[in-house]
N, C-alpha and C positions, 0 to 999 in steps of 0.2 A: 504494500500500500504506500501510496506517493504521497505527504502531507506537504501542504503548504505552510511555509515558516516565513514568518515578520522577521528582520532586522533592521536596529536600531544604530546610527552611527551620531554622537554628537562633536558639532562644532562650533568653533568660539572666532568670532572677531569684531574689532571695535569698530564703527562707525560713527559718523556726525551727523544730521540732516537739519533741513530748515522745511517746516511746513507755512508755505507762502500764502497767506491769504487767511489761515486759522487766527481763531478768537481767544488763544487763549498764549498762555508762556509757551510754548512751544511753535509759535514763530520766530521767534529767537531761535541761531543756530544754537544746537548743544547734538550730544555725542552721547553712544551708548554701548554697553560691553552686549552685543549682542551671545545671544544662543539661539544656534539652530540643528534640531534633532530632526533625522532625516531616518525614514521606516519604508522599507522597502520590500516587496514580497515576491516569495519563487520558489519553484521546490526546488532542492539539495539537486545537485549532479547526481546521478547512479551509475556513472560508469566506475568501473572498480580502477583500469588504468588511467582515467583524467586525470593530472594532475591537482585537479580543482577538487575531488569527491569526495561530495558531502555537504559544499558550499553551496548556497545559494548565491552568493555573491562573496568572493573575497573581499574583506574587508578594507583591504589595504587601496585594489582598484576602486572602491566607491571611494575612499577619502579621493584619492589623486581627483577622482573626478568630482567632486563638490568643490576642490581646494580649484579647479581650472575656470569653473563655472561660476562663482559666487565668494570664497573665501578671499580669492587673490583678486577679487577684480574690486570687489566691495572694501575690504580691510583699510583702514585710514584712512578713509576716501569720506568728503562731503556728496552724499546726496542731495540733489533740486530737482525740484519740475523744471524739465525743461519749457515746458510753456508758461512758468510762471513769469510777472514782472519782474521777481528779483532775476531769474536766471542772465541775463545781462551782465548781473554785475560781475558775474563766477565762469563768464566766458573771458574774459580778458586776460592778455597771455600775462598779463602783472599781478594778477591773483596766483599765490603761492598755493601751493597745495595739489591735490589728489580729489579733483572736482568730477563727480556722477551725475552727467544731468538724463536725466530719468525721463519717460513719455509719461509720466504718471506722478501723482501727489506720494513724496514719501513716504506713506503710513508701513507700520507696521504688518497692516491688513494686505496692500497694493505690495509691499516687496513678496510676502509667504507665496501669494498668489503667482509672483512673477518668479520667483526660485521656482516654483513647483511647474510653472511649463518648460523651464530651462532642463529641469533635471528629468521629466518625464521624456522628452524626446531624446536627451542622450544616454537612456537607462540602455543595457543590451536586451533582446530579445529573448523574452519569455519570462524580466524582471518589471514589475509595475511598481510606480511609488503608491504606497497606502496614505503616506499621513508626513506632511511636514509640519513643526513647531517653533513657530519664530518668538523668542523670548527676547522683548524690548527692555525690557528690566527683570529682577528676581521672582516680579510678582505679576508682571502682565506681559500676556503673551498673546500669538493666533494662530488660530489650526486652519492646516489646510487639508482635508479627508478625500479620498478618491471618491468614494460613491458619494457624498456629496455634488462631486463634481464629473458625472458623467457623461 
């Protein structure tokens, strides 16, 4: 019998963002020690000689591949709308930094969203993502669930 097995891989990186146009403190740039826990499902190898058997996924190729997609492009990087008013000011080649300007409002909600079509199309074949968790702070976070989103 073949069962299907969840894993779970997490990752850590800091970012800054500016939410352009919000009503509250957080139009003001600031930064956050992000967590992102990334669940992925597939049944084990069974071949006896694969080198892989048993894995659903090595572990090692999901990091590389979250770290290509999201860790390394996101990390110290200011996020903006890019259609925001401010984005103007964070296009200029005199602004220092590691500037993301995004088609989208930086929320926490709009990045999980957007890691989760990034990772679903470079999953391999016959692995689907279940569930990303983007942790903006210690205490608030956003799920992203597949059957929600089918």
């Amino acid at each position: 019998m073949k069962s299907v097995i969840r894993l779970t891989k997490i990752f850590r990186f800091e970012a800054a963002h500016v939410l352009s146009g919000y009503d509250g403190p957080c139009r003001n740039i600031h930064g956050h020690s992000y967590v992102l826990e990334v669940t992925i499902k597939g049944i084990p190898i069974s071949e006896p000689t694969h080198p892989k058997c048993g894995m659903v996924m090595d572990f090692s190729q999901l990091k590389k591949m979250i770290h290509g997609l999201i860790i390394d492009p996101f990390d110290h990087g200011l996020m903006v709308n890019a259609a925001s008013e401010d984005a103007s000011l964070f296009r200029s080649a005199a602004f220092p930094g590691k500037i993301i300007l995004l088609p989208y409002q930086p929320t926490c909600e709009n990045m999980v969203a957007d890691f989760a079509g990034k990772i679903r199309e470079a999953l391999p074949e016959g692995i689907s993502l279940h569930m990303l968790r983007l942790h903006e702070t210690s205490s608030s976070y956003a799920d992203w669930v597949a059957e929600d989103n089918a």
